[in-house]
LOLUM-962911 format. One line per 2 residues: number of its first residue (from 1); their letters; for each residue x, y, z of N, C-alpha, C. Coordinates in Angstrom, 1 decimal. Each point is the difference from the previous one (the first is absolute). Example, Ala and Ser with C-alpha at 12.3 -4.5 7.8 and 13.67 -1.06 7.14 Angstrom:
BEGIN
1	AS	13.2,-5.7,7.8,-0.9,1.2,0.0,0.9,1.2,0.0 | -0.4,1.1,-0.7,0.9,1.1,0.0,-0.8,1.1,0.8
// end
This chain:
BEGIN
1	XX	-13.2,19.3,61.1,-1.3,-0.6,0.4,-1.1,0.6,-0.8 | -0.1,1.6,-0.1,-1.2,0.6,-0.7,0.3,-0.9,-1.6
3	XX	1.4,0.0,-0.2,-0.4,-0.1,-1.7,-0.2,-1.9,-0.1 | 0.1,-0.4,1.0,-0.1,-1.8,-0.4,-1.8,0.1,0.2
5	XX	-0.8,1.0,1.0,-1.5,-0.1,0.4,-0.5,0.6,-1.8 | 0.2,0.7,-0.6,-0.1,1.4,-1.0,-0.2,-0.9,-1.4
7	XX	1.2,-1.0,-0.5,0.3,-0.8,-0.7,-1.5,-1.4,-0.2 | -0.3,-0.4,1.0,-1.2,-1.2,-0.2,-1.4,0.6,-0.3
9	XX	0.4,1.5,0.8,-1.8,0.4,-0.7,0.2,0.6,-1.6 | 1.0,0.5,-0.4,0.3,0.1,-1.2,-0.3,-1.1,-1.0
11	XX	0.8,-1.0,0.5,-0.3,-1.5,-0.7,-1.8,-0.5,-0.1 | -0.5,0.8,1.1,-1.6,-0.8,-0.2,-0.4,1.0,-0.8
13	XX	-0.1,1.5,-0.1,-0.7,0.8,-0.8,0.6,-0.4,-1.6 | 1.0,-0.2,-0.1,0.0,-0.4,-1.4,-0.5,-1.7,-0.4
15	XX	-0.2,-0.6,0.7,-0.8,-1.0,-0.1,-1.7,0.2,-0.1 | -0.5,0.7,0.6,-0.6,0.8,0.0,-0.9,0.5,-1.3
17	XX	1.1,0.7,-0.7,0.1,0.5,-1.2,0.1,-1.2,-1.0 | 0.2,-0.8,0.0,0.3,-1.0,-0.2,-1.4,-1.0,-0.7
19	XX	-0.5,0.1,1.2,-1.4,-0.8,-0.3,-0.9,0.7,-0.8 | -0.3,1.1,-0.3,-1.2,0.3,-0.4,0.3,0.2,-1.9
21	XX	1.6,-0.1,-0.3,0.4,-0.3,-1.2,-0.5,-1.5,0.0 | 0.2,-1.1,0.7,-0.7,-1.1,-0.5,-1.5,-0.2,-0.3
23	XX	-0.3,0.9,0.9,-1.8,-0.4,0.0,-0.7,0.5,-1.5 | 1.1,1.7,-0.5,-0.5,0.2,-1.1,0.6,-1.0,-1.2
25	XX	1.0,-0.7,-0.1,0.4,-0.9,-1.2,-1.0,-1.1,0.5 | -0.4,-0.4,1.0,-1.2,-1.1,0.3,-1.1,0.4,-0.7
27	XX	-0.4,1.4,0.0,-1.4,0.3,-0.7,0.4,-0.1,-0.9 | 1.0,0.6,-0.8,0.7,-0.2,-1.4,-0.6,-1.0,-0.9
29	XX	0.6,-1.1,1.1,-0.2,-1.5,-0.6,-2.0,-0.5,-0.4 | -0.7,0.8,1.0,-1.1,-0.7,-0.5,-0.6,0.2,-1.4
31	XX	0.2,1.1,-0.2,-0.7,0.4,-1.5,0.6,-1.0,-1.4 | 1.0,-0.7,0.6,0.7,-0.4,-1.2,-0.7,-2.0,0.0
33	XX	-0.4,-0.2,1.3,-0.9,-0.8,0.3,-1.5,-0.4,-0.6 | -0.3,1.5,-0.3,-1.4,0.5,-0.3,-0.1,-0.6,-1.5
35	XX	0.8,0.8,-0.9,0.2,0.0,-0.7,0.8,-1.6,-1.1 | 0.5,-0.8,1.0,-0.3,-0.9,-1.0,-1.0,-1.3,0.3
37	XX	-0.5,0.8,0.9,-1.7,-1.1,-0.1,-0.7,0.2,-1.0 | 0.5,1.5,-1.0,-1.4,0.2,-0.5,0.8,-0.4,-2.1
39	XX	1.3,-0.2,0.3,0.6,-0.6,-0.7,-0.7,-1.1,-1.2 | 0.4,-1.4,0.0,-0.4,-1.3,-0.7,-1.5,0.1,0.3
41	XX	-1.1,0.5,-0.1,-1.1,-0.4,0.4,-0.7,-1.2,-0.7 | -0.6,-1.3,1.3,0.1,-0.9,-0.2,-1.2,-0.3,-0.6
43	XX	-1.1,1.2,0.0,-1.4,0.3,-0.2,0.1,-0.3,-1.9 | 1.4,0.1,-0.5,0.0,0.3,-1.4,0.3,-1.1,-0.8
45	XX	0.3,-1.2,1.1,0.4,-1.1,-0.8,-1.8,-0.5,-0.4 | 0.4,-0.9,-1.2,-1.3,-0.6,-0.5,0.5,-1.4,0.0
47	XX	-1.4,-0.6,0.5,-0.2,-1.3,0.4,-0.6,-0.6,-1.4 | 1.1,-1.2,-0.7,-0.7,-0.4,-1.2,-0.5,-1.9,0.1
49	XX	-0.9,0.1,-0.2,-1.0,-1.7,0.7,0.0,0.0,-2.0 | 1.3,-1.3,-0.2,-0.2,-0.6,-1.2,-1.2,-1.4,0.0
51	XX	-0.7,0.5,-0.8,-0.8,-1.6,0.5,-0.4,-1.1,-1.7 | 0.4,-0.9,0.0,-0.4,-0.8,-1.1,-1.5,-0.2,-0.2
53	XX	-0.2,0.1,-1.5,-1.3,-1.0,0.0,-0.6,-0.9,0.5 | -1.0,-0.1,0.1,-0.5,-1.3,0.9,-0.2,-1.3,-1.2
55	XX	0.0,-1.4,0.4,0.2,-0.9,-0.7,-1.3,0.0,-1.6 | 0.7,-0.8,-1.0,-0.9,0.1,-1.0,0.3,-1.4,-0.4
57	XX	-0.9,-0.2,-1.0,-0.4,-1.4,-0.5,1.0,-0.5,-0.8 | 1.4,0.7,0.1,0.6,-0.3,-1.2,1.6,-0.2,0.9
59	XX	-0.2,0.3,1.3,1.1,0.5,0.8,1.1,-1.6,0.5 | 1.4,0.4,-0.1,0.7,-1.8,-0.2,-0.3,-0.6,-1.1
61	XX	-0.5,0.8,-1.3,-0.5,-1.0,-1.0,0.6,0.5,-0.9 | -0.5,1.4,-0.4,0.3,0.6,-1.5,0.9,1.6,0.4
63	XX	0.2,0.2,-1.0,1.1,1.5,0.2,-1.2,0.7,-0.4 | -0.4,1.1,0.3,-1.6,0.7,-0.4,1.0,1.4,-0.8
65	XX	1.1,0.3,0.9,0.4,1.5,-0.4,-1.1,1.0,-0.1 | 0.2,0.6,-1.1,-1.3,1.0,-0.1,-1.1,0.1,-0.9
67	XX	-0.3,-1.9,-0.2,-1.2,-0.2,-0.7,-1.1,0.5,0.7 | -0.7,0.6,-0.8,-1.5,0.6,1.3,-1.2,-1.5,-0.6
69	XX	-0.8,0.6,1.1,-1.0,-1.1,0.4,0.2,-0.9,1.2 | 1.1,0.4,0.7,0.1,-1.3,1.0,-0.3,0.7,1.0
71	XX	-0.7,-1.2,1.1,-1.4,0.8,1.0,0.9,-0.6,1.3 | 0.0,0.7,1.1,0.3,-0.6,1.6,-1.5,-1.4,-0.3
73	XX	0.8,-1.1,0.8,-0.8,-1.1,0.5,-1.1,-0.1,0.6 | -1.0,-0.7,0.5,-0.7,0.0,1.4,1.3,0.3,1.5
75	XX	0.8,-1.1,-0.2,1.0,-0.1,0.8,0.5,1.1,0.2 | 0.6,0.9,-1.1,1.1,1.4,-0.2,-1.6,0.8,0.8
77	XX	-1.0,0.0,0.0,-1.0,1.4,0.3,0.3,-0.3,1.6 | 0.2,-1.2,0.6,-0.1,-0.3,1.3,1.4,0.5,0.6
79	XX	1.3,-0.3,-0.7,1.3,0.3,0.6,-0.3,1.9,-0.3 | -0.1,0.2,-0.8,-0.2,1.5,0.3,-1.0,0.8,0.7
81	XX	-0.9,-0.3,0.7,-1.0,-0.4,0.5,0.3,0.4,2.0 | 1.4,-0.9,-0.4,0.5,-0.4,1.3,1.1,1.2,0.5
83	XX	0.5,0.1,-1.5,1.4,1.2,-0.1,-0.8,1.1,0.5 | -0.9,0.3,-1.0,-1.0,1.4,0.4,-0.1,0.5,1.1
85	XX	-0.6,-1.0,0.9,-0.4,0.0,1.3,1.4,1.0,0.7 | 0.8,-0.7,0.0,1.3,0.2,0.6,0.6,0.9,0.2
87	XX	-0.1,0.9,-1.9,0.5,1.3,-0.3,-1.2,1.0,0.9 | -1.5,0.0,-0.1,-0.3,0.6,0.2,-0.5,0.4,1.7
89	XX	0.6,-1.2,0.5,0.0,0.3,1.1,1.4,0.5,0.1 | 1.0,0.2,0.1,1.3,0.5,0.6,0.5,1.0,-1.2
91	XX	-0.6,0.6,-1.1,0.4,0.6,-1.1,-1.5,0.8,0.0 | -1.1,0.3,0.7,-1.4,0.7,-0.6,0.0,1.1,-0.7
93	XX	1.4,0.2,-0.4,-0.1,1.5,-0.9,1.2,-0.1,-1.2 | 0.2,-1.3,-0.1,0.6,-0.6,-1.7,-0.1,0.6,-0.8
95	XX	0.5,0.7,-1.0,-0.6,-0.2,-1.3,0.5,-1.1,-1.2 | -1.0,-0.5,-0.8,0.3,-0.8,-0.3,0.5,0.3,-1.8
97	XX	1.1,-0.5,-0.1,0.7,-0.4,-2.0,-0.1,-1.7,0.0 | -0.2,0.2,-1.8,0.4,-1.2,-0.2,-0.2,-0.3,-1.7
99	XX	1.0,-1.3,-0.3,-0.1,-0.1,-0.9,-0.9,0.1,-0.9 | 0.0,0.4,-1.9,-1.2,0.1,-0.9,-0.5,-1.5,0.1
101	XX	0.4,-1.2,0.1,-0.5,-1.5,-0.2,-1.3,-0.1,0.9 | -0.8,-0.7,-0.7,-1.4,-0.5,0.6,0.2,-0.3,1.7
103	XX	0.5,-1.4,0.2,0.6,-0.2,0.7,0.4,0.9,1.5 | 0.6,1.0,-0.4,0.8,0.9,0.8,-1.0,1.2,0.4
105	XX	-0.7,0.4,-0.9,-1.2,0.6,0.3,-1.1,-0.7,1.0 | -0.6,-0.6,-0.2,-0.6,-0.9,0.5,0.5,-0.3,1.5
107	XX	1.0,-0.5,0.0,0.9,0.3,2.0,-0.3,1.2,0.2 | 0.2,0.9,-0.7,0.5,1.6,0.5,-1.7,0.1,0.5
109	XX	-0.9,-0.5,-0.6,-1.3,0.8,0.2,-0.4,-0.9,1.5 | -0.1,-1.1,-0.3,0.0,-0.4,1.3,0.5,0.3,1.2
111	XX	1.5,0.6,0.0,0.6,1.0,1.2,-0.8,1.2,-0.3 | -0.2,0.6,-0.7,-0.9,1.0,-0.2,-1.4,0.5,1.3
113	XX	-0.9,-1.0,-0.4,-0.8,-0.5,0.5,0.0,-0.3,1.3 | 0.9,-0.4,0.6,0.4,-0.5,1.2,0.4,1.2,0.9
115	XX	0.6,1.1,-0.9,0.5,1.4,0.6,-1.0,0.8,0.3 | -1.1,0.2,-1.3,-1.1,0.8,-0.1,-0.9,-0.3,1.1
117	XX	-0.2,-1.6,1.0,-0.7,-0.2,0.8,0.6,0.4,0.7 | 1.0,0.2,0.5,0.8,0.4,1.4,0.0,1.7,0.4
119	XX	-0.8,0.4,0.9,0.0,1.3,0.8,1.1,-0.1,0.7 | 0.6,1.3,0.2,1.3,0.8,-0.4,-0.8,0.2,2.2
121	XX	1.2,-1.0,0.5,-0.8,0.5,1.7,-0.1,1.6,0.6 | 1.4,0.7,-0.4,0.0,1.3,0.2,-1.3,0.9,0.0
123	XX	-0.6,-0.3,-1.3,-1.1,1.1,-0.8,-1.6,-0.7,0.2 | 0.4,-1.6,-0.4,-1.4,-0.6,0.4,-0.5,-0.2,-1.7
125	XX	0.8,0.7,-1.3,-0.5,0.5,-1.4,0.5,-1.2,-0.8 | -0.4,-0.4,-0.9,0.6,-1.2,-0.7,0.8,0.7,-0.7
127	XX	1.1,-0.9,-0.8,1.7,0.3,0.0,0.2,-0.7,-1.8 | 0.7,0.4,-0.9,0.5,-0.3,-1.4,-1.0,-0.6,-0.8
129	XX	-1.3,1.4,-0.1,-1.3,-0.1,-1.1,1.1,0.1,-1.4 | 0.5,-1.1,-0.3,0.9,0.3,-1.5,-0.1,-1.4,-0.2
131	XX	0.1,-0.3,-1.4,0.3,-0.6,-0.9,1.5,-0.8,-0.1 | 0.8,-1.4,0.3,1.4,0.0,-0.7,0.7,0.8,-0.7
133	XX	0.9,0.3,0.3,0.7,0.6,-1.6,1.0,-0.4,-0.7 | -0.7,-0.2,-1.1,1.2,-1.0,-0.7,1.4,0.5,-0.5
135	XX	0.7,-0.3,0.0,1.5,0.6,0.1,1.2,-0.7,-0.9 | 0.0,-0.2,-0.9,0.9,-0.5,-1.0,1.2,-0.5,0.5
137	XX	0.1,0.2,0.6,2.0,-0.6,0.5,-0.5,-0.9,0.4 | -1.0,-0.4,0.7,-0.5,-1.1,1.2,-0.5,-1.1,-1.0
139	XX	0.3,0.1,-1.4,-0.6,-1.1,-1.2,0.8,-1.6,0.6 | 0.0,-1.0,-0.3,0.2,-1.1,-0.3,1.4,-0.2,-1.5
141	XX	0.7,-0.2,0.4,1.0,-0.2,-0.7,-0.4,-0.5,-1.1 | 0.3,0.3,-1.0,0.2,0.0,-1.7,0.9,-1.2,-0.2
143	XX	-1.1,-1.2,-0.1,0.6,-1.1,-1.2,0.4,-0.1,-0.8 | -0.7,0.6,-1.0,0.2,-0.2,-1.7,-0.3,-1.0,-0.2
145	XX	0.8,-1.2,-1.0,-0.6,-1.2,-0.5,-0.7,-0.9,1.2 | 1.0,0.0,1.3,-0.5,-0.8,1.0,-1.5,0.0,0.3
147	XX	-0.4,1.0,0.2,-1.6,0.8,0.5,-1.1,-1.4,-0.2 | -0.1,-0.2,1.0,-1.3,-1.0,-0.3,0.4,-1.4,-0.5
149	XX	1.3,-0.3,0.5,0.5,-1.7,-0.8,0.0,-0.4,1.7 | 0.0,-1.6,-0.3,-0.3,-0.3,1.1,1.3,-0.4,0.9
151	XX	0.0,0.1,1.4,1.3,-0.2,0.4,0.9,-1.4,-0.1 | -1.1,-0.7,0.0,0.7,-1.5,-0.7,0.9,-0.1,-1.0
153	XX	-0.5,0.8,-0.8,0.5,0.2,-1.7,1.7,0.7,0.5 | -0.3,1.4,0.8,0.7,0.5,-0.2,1.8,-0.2,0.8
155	XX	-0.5,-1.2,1.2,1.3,-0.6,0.9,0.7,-0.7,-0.9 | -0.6,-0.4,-1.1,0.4,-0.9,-1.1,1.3,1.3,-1.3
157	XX	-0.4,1.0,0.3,0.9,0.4,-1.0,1.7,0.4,1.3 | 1.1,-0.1,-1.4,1.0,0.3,0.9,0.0,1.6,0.8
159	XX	-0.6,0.9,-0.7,0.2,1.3,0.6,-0.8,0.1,1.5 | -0.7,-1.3,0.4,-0.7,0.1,1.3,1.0,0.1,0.9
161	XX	0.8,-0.8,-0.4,1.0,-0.1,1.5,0.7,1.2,0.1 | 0.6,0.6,-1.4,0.6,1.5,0.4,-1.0,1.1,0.8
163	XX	-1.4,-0.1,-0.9,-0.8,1.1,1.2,-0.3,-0.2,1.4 | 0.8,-1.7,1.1,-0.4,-0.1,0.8,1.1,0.1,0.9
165	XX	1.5,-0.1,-1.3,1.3,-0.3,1.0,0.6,1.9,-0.5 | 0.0,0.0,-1.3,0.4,1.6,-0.2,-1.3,0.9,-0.7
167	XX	-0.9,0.3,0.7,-1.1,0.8,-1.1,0.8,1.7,-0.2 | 0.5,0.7,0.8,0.9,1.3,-0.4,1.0,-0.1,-1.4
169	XX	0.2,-1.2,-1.0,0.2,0.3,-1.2,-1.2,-0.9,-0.9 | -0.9,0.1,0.5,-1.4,-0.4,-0.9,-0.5,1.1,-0.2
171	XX	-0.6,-0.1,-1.1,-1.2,0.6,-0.6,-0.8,-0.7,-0.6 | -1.3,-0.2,0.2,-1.4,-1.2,-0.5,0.1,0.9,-1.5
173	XX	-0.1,-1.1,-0.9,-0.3,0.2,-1.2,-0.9,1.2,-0.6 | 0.6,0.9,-0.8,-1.2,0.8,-0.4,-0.9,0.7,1.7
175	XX	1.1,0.0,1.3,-0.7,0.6,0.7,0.8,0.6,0.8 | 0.0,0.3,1.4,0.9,0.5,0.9,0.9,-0.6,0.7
177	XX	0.8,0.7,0.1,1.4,-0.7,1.0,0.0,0.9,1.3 | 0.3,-1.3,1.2,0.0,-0.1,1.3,0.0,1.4,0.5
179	XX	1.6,0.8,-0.2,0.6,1.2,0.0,-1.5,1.0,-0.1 | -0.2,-0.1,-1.3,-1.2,1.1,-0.4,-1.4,-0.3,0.8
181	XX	-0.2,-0.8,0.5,-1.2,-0.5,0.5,0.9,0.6,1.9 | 0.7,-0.4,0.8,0.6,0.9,1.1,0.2,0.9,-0.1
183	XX	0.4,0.9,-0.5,0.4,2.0,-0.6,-1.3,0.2,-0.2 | -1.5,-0.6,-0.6,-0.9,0.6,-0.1,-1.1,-0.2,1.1
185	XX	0.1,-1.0,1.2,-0.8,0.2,0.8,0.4,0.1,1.1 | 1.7,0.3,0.0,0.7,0.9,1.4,-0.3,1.8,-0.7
187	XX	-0.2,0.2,-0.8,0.4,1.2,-0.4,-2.0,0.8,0.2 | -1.1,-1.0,0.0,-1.1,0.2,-0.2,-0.3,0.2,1.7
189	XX	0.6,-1.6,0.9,-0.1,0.4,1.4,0.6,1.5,0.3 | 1.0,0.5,-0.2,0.9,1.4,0.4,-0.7,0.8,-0.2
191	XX	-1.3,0.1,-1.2,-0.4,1.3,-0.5,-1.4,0.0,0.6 | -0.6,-1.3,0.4,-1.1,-0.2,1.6,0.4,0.6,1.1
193	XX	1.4,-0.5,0.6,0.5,0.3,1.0,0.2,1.6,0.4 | 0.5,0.5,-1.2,0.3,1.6,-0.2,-1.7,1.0,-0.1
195	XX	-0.7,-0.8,-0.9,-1.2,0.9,0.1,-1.1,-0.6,1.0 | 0.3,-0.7,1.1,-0.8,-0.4,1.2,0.9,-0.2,1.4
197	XX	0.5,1.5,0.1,0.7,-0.2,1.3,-0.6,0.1,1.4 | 0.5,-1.0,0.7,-1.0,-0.2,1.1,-1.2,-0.6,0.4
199	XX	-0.1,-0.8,-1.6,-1.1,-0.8,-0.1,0.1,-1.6,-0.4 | -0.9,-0.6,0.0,-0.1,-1.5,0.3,-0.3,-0.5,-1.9
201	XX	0.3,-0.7,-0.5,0.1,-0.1,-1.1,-0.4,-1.4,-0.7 | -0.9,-0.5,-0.2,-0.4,-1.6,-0.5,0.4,0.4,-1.5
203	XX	1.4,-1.0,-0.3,0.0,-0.4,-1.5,-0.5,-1.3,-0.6 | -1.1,-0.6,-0.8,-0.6,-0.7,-0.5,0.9,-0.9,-1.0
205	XX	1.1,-0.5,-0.2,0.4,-0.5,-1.4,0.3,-1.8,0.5 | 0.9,-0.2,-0.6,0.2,-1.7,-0.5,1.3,-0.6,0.6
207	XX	0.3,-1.1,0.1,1.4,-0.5,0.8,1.1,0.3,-0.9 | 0.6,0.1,-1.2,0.8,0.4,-0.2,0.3,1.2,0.0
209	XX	-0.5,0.9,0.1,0.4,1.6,0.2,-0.3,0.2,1.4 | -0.2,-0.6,1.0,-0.1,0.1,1.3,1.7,-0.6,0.8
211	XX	0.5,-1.0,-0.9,0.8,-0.5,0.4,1.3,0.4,-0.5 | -0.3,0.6,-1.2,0.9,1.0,-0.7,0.3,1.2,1.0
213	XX	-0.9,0.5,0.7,-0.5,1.7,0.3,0.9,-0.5,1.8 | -0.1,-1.4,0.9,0.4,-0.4,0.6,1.7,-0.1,0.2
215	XX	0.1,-0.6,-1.3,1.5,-0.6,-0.4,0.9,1.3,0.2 | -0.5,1.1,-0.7,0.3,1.5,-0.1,0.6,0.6,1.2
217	XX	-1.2,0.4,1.0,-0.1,-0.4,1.3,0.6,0.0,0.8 | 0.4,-1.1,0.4,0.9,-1.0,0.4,1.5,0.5,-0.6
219	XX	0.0,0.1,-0.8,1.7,-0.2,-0.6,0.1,-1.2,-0.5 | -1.0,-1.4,-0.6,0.1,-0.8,-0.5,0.9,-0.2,-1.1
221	XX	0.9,-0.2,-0.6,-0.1,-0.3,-1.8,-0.7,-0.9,-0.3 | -0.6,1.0,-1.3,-0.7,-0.7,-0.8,-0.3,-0.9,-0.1
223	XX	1.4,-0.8,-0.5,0.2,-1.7,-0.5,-0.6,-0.7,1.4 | -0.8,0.7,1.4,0.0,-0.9,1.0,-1.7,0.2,0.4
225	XX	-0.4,1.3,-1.0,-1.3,0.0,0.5,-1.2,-1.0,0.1 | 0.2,-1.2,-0.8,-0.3,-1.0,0.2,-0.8,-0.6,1.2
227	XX	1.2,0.1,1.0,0.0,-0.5,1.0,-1.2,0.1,0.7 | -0.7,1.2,-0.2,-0.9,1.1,0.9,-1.4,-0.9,-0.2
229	XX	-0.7,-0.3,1.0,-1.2,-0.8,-0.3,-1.1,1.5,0.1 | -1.2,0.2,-0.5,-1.2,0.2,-0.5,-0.7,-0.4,0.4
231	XX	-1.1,-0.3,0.7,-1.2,-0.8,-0.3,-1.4,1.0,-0.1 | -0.8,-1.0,-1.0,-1.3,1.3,-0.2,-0.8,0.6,1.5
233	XX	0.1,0.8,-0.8,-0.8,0.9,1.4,0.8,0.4,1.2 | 1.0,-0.2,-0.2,1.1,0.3,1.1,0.5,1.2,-0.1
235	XX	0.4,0.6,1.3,0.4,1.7,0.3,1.3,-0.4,0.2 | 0.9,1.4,-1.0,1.5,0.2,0.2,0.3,1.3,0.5
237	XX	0.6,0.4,1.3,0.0,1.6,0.7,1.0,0.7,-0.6 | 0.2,1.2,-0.5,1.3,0.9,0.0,-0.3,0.9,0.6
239	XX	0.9,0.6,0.4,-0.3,1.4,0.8,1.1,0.7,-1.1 | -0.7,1.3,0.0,1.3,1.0,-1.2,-0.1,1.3,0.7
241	XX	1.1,0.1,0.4,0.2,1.2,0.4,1.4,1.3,-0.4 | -0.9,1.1,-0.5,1.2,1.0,-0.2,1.4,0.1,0.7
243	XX	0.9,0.5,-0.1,1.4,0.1,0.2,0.3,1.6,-0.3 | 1.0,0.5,1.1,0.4,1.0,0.2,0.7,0.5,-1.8
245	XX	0.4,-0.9,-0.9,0.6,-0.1,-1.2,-1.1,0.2,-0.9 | -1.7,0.4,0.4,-0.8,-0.2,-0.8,-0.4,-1.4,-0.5
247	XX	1.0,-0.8,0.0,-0.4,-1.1,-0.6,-1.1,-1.2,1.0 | -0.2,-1.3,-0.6,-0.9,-0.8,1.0,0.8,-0.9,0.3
249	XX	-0.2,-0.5,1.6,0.6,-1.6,0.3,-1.4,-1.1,0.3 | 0.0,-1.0,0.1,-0.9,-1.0,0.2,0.6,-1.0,1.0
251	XX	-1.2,-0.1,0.9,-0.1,-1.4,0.8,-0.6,-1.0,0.2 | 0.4,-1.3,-0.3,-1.0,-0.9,-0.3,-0.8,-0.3,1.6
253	XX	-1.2,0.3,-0.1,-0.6,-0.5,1.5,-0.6,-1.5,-0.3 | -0.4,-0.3,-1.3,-0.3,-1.8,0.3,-0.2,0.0,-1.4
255	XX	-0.3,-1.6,-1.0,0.4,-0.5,-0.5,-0.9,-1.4,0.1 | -1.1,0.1,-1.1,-1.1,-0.9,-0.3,-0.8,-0.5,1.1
257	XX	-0.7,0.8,0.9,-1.1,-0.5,1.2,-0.9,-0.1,-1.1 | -0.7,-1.0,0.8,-1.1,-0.7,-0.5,-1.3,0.2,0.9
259	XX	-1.1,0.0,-0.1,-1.0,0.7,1.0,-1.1,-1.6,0.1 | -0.2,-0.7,-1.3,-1.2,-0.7,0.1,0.2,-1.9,0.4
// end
């Protein structure tokens, strides 16, 4: 009888013993909790707002490429106008790039302006006393002979239909091919992304290198970037964010809003 009573309290004291080995692998566990909150930080991705030119006098008409002189519209000052508003309400601390073309400058300044008016609520101090900055990757695709022929002219030649059904083995005459025009303004967005982490980013350029920079993206091929509509003055979202591999991934958050 003593050793059947002797035996259950034995059984509880090592039970006993028992628990307080859990509670320390319980604390165990939190630090390793701690620690990958502070991991992927989400503070690092950069928000990139692709935005087209706003409409010009020539736009549905003629291929402009990178002839200079061509001015945003009455019309294009009003769609950007509208875009502005937009950015600078839900973006008031943007900074803004954008292409060398008339054009593209011209948008960029008008988001500019739209930022420069907007106090920063936190501080009460007005917010991005700067200038666009023009940024070469964000150019307007290189025509070559095409540049400035009119689009009538140019549905008329046979190579139109290749640049609309296969443009990834085109190259415009005396100018750039598809490939080299995507490698140069995914590779220009990555090097914004990398040296504006955690920040909001307005790129200023033109529909084909937006839809190029999209197609990318995405995981499009090439031969399909076509597909991708543009319209002037319209906002395209990426989010780019670092990776444990150093490298960047991207998320498309939207795809040609229109504000006006």
């Amino acid at each position: 009888m003593a050793n059947k009573t002797k035996s259950p309290a034995k059984s509880k004291s090592a039970n006993k013993t028992k628990s307080p080995a859990k509670s320390k692998s319980a604390n165990k566990s939190k630090p390793a909790t701690k620690s990958k909150s502070k991991s992927p930080a989400k503070s690092k991705s950069t928000l990139l707002l692709l935005v087209r030119h706003g409409t010009t006098g020539t736009t549905g008409k003629v291929l402009p490429g990178r002839k200079p002189g061509l001015h945003i519209s009455k019309k294009g000052v009003e769609e950007v106008e509208a875009t502005a508003k937009h950015i600078a309400d839900k973006h008031p601390k943007a900074i803004v790039y954008c292409s060398p073309m008339e054009r593209a400058r011209e948008t960029a300044a008008i988001i500019s302006k739209a930022l420069n008016g907007n106090p920063i609520k936190s501080s009460g101090s007005k917010t991005n006393k700067q200038k666009p900055i023009q940024f070469p990757a964000l150019n307007e695709c290189d025509f070559g002979s095409w540049t400035g022929k009119k689009l009538s002219d140019l549905r008329k030649l046979p190579d139109w239909k290749l640049v609309q059904s296969r443009p990834g083995s085109f190259t415009f005459p005396k100018g750039e091919s598809f490939f080299d025009l995507q490698s140069r303004i995914v590779d220009g967005l990555n090097e914004l992304a990398t040296k504006h982490k955690g920040k909001t980013i307005v790129a200023v350029s033109h529909a084909d290198p937006i839809k190029a920079a999209l197609g990318y993206f995405l995981g499009v091929p090439i031969d399909l970037f076509q597909r991708i509509m543009i319209s002037p003055a319209s906002v395209s979202s990426i989010l780019i964010s670092p990776t444990d591999t150093s490298s960047l991934q991207a998320m498309i958050l939207g795809v040609n809003a229109t504000f006006n």
